[in-house]
N, CA, C and O atoms as CSV, one atom per row, in Angstrom:
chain,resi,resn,atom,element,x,y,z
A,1,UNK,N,N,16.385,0.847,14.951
A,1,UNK,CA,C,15.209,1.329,14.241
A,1,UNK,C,C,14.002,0.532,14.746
A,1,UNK,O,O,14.131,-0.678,14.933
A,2,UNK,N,N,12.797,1.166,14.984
A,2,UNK,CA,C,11.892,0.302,15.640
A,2,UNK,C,C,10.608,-0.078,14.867
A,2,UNK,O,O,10.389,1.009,14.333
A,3,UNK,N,N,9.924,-0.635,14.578
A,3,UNK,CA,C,9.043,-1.524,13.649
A,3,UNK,C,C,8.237,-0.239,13.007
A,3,UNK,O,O,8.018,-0.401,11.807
A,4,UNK,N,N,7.647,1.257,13.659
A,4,UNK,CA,C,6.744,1.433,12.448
A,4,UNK,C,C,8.501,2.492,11.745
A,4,UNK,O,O,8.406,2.785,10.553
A,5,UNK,N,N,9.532,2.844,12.278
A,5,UNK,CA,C,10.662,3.431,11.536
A,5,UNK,C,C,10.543,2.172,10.399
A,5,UNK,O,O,10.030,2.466,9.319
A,6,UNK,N,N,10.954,0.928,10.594
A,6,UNK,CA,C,10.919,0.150,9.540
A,6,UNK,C,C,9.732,0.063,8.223
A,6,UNK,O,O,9.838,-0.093,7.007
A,7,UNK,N,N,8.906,0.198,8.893
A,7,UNK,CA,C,7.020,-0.162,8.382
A,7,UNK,C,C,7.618,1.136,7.295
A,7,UNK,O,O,7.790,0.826,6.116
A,8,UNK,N,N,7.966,2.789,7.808
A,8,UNK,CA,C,7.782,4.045,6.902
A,8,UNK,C,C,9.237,3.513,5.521
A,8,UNK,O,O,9.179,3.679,4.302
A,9,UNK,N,N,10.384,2.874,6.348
A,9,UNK,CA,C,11.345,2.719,5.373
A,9,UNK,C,C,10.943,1.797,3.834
A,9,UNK,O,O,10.875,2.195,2.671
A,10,UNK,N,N,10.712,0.328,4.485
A,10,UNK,CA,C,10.162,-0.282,4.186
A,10,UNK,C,C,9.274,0.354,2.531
A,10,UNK,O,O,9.849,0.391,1.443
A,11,UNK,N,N,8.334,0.633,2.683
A,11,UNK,CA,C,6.936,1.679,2.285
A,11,UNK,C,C,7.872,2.513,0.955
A,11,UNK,O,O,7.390,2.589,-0.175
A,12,UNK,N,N,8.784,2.900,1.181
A,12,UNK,CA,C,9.544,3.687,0.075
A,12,UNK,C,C,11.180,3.463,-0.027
A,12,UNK,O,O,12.183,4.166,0.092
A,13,UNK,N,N,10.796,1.736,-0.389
A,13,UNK,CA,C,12.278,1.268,-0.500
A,13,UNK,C,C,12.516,1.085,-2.095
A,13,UNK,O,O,13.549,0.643,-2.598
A,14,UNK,N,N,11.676,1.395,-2.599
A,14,UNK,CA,C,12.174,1.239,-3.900
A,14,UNK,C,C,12.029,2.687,-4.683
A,14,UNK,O,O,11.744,2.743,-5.880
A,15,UNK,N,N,12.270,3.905,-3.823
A,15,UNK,CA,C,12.227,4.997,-4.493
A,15,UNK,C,C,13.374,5.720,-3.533
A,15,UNK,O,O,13.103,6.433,-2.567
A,16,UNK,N,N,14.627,5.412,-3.968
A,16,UNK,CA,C,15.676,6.038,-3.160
A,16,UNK,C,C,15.581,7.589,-2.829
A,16,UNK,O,O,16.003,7.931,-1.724
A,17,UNK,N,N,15.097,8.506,-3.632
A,17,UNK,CA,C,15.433,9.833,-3.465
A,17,UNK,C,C,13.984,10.356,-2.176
A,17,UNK,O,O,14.064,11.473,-1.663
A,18,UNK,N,N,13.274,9.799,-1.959
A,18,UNK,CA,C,12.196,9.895,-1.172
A,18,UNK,C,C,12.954,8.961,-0.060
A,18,UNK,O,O,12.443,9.249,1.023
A,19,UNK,N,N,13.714,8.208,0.075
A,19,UNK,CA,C,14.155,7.656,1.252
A,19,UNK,C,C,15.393,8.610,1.727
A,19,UNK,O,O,15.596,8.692,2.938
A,20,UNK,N,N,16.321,9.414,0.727
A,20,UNK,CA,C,17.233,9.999,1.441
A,20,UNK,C,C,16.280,11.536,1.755
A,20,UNK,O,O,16.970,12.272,2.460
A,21,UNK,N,N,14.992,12.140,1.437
A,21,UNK,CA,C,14.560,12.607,2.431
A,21,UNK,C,C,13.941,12.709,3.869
A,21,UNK,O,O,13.586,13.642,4.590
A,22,UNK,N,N,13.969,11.145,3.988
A,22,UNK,CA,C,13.492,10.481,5.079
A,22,UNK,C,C,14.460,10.292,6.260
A,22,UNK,O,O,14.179,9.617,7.251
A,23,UNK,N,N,15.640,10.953,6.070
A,23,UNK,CA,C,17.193,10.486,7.114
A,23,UNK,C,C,16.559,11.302,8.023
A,23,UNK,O,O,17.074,10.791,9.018
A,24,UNK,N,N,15.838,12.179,8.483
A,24,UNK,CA,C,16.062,13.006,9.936
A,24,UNK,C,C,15.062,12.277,10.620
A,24,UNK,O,O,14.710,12.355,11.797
A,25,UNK,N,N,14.577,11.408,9.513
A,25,UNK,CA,C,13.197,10.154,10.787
A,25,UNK,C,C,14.265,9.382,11.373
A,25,UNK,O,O,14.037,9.328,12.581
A,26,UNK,N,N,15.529,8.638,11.032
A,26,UNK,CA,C,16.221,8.035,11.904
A,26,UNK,C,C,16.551,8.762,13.170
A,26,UNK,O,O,16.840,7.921,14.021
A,27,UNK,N,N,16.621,9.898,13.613
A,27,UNK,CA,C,16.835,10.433,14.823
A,27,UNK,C,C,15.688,10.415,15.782
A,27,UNK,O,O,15.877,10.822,16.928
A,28,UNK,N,N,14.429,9.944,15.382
A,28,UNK,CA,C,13.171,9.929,16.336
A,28,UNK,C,C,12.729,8.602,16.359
A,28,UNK,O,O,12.839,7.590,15.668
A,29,UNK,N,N,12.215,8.945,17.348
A,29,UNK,CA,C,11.573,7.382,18.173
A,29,UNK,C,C,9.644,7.644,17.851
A,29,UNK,O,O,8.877,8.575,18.098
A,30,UNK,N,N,9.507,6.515,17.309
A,30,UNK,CA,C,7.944,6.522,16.888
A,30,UNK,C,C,6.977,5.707,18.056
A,30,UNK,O,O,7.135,4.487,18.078
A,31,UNK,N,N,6.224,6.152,18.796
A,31,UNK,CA,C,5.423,4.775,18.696
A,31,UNK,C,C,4.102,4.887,18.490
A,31,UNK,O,O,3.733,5.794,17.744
A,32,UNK,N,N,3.190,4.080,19.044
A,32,UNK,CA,C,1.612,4.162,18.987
A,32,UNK,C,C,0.709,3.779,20.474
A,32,UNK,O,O,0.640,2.877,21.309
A,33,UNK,N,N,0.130,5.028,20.188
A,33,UNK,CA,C,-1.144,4.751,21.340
A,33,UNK,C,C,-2.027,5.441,21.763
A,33,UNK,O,O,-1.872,6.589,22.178
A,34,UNK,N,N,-3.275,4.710,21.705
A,34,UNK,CA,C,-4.661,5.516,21.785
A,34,UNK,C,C,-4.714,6.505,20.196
A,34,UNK,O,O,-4.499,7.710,20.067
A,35,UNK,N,N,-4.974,5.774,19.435
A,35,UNK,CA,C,-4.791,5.904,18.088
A,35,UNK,C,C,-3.785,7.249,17.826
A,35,UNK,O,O,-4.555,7.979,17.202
A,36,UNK,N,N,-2.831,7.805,17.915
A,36,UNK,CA,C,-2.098,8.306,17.898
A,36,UNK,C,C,-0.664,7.260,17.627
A,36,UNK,O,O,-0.268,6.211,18.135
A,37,UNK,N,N,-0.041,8.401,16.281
A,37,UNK,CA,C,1.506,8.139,16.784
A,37,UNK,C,C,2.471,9.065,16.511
A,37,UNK,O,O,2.809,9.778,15.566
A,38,UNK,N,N,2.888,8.782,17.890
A,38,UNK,CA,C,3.637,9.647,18.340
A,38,UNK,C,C,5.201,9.285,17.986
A,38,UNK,O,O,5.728,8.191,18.184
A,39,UNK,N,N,5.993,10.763,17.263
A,39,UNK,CA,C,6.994,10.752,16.658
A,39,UNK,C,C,8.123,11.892,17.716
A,39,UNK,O,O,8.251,13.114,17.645
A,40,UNK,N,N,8.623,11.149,18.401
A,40,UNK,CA,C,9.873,12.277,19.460
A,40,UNK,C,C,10.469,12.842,19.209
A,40,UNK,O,O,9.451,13.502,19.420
A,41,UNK,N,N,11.450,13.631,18.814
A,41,UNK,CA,C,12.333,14.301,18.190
A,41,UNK,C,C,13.337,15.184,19.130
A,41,UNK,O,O,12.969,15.693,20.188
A,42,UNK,N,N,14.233,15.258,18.766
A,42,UNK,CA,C,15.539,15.629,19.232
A,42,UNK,C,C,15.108,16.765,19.955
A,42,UNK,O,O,14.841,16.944,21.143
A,43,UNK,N,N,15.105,17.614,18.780
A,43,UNK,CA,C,15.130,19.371,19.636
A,43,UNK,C,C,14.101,20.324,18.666
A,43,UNK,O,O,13.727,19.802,17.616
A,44,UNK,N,N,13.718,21.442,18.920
A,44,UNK,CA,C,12.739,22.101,17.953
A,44,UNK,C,C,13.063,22.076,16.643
A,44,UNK,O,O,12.155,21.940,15.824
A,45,UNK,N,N,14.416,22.203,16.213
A,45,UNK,CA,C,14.897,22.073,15.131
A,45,UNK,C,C,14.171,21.226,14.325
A,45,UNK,O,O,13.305,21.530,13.504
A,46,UNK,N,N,14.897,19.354,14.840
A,46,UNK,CA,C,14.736,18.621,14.805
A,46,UNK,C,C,13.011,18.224,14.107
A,46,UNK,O,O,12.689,17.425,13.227
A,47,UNK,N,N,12.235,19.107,14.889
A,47,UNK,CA,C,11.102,18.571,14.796
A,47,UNK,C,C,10.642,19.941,13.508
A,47,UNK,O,O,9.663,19.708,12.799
A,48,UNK,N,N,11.123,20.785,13.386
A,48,UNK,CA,C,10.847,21.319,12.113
A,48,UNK,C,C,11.359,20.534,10.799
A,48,UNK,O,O,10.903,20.654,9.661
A,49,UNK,N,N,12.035,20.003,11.072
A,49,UNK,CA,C,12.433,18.794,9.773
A,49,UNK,C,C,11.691,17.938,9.641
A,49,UNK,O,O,11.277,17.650,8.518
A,50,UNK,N,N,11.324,17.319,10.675
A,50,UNK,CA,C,10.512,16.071,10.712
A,50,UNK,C,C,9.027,16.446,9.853
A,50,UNK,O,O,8.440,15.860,8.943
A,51,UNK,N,N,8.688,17.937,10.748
A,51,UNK,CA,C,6.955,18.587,10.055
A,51,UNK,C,C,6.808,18.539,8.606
A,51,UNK,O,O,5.769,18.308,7.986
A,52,UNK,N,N,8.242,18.842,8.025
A,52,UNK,CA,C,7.785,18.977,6.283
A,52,UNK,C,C,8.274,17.476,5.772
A,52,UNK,O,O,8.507,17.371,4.568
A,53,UNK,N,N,8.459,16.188,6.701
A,53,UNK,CA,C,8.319,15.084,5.769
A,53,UNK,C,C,6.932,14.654,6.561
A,53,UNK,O,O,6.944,13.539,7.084
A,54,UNK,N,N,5.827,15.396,6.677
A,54,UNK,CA,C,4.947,14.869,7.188
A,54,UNK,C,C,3.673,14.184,6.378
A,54,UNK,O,O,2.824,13.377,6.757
A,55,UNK,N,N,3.899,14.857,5.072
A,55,UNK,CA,C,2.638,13.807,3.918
A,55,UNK,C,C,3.435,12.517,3.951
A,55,UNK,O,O,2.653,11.570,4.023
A,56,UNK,N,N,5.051,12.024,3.916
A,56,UNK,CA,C,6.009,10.731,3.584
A,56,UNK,C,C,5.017,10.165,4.644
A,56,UNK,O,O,4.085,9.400,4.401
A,57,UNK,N,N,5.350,10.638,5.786
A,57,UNK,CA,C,5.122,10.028,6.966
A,57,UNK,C,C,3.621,9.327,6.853
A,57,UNK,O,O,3.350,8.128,6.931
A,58,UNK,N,N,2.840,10.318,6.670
A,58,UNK,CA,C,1.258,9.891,6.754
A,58,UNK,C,C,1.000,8.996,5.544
A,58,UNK,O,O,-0.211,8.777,5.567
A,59,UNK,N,N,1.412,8.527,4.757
A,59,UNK,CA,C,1.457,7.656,3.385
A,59,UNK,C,C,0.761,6.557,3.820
A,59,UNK,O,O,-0.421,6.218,3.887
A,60,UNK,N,N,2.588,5.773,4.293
A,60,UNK,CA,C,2.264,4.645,5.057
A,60,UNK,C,C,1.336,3.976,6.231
A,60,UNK,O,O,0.572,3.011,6.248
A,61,UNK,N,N,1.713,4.831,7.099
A,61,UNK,CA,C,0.799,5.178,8.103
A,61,UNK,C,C,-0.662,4.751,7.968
A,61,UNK,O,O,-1.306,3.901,8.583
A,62,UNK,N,N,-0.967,5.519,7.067
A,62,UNK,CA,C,-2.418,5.800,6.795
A,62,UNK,C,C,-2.967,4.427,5.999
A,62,UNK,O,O,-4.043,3.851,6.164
A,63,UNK,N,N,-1.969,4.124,5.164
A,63,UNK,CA,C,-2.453,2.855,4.225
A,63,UNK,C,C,-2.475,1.561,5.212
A,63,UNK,O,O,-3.005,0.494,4.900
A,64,UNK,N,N,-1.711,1.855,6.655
A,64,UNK,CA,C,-2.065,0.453,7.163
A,64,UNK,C,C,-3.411,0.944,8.274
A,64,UNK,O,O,-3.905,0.220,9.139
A,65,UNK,N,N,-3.772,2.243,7.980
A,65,UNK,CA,C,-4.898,2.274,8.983
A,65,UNK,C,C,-4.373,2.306,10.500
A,65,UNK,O,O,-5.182,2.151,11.416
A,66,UNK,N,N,-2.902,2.524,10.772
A,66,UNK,CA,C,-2.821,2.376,12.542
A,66,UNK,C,C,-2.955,3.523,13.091
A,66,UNK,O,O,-2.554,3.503,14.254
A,67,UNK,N,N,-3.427,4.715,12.685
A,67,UNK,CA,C,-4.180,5.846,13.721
A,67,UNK,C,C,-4.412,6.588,13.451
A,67,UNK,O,O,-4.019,6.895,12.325
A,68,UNK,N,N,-5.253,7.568,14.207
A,68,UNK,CA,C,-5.893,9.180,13.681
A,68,UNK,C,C,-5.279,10.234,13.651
A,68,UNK,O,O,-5.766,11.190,13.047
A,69,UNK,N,N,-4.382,10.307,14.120
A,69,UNK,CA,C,-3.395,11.609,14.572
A,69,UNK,C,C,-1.959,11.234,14.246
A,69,UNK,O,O,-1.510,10.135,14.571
A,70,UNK,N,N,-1.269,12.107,13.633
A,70,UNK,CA,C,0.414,12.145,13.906
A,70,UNK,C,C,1.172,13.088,15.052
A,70,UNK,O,O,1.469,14.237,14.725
A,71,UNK,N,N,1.435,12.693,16.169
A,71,UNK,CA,C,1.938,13.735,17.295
A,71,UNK,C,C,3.345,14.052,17.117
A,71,UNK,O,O,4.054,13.061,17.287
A,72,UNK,N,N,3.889,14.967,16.869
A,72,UNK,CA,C,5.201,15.270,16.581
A,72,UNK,C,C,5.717,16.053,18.378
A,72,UNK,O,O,4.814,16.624,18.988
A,73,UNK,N,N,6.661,16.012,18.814
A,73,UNK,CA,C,6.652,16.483,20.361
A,73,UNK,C,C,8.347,16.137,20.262
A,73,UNK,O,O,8.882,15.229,19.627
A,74,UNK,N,N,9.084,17.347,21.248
A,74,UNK,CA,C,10.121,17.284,21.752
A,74,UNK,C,C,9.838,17.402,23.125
A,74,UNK,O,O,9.254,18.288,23.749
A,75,UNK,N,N,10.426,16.214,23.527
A,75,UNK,CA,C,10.261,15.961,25.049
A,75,UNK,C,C,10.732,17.026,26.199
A,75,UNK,O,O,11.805,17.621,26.293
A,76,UNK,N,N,9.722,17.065,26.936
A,76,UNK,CA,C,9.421,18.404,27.840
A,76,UNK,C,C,9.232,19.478,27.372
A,76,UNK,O,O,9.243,20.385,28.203
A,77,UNK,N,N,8.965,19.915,25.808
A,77,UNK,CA,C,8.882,21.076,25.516
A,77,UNK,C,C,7.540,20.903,24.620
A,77,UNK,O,O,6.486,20.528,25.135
A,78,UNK,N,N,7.673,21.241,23.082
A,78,UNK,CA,C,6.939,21.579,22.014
A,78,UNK,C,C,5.942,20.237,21.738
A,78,UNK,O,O,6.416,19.150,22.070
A,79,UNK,N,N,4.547,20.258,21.131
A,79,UNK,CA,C,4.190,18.989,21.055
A,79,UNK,C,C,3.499,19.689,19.363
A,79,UNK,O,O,3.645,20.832,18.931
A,80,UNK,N,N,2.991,18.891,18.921
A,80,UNK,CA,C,2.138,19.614,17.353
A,80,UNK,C,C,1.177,17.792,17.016
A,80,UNK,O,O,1.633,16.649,17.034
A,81,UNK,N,N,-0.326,18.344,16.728
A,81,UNK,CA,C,-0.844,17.410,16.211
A,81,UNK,C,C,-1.002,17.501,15.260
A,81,UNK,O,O,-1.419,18.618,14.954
A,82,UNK,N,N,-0.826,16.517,14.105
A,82,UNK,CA,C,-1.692,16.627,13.054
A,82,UNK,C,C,-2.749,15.510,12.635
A,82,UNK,O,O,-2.404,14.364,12.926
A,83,UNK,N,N,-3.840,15.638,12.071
A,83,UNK,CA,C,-4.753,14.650,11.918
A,83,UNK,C,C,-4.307,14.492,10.911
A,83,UNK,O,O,-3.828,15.352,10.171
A,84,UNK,N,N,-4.469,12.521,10.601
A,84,UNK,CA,C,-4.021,11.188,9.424
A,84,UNK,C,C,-5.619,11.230,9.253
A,84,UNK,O,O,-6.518,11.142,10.089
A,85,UNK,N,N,-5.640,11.434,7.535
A,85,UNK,CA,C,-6.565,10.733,6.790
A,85,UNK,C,C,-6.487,9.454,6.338
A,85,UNK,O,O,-5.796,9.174,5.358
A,86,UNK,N,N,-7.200,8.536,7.020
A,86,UNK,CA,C,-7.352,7.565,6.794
A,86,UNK,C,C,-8.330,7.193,5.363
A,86,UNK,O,O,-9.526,7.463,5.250
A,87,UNK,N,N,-7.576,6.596,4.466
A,87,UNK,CA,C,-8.414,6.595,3.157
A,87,UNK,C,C,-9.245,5.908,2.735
A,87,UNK,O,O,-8.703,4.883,3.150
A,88,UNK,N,N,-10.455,5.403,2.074
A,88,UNK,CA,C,-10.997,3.913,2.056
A,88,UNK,C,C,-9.868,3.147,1.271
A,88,UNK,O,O,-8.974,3.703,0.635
A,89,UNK,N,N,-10.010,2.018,1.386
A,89,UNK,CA,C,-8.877,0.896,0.547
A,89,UNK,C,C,-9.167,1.798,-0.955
A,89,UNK,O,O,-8.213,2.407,-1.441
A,90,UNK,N,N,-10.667,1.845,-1.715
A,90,UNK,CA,C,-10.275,2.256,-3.024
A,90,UNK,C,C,-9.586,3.342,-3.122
A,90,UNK,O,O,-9.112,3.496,-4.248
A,91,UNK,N,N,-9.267,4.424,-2.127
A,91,UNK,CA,C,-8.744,5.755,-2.101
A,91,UNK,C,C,-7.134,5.070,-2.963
A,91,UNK,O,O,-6.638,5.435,-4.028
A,92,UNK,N,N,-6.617,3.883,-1.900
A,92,UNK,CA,C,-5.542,3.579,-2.032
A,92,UNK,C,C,-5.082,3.461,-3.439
A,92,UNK,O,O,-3.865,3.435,-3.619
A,93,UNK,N,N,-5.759,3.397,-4.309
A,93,UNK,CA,C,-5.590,2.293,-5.249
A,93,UNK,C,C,-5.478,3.331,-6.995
A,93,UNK,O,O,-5.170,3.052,-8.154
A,94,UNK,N,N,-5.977,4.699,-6.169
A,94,UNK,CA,C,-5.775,6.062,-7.322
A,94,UNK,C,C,-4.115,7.019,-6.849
A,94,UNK,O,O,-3.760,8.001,-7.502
């Protein structure tokens, strides 16, 4: 599992039923760059699962501020952006 997989687990470890919707993120590789992060995914399938945990995803994400975009992409094929609202800290806090 690689640091932001941990960072999203992490983020909703104390609400189990929101973490066992989170199992098809263990099959993708996350990383970051050029404010983007980019989430790999198996196969189209794959990445249709991943699309509807995509508010989980942007939660964390967003509360640490590490980028503008979520790129969802199966390698050599399908790619999908979505733009992360980044919130002000008080956003956080309602």
């Amino acid at each position: 599992m690689d640091r932001l997989q941990r960072l999203v687990w992490s983020f909703y470890r104390e609400e189990p039923q929101l973490e066992a919707q989170l199992e098809p993120l263990r099959d993708c590789k996350l990383s970051r760059s050029w404010g983007s992060i980019r989430v790999e995914c198996v196969d189209a399938r794959h990445l249709e699962e991943v699309s509807a945990l995509l508010a989980l995803l942007r939660r964390p994400l967003a509360a640490m501020g590490l980028g503008r975009q979520i790129v969802l992409k199966v390698p050599g094929s399908l790619q999908r952006t979505y733009p992360m609202h980044v919130p002000f800290h008080s956003d956080l806090l309602t």
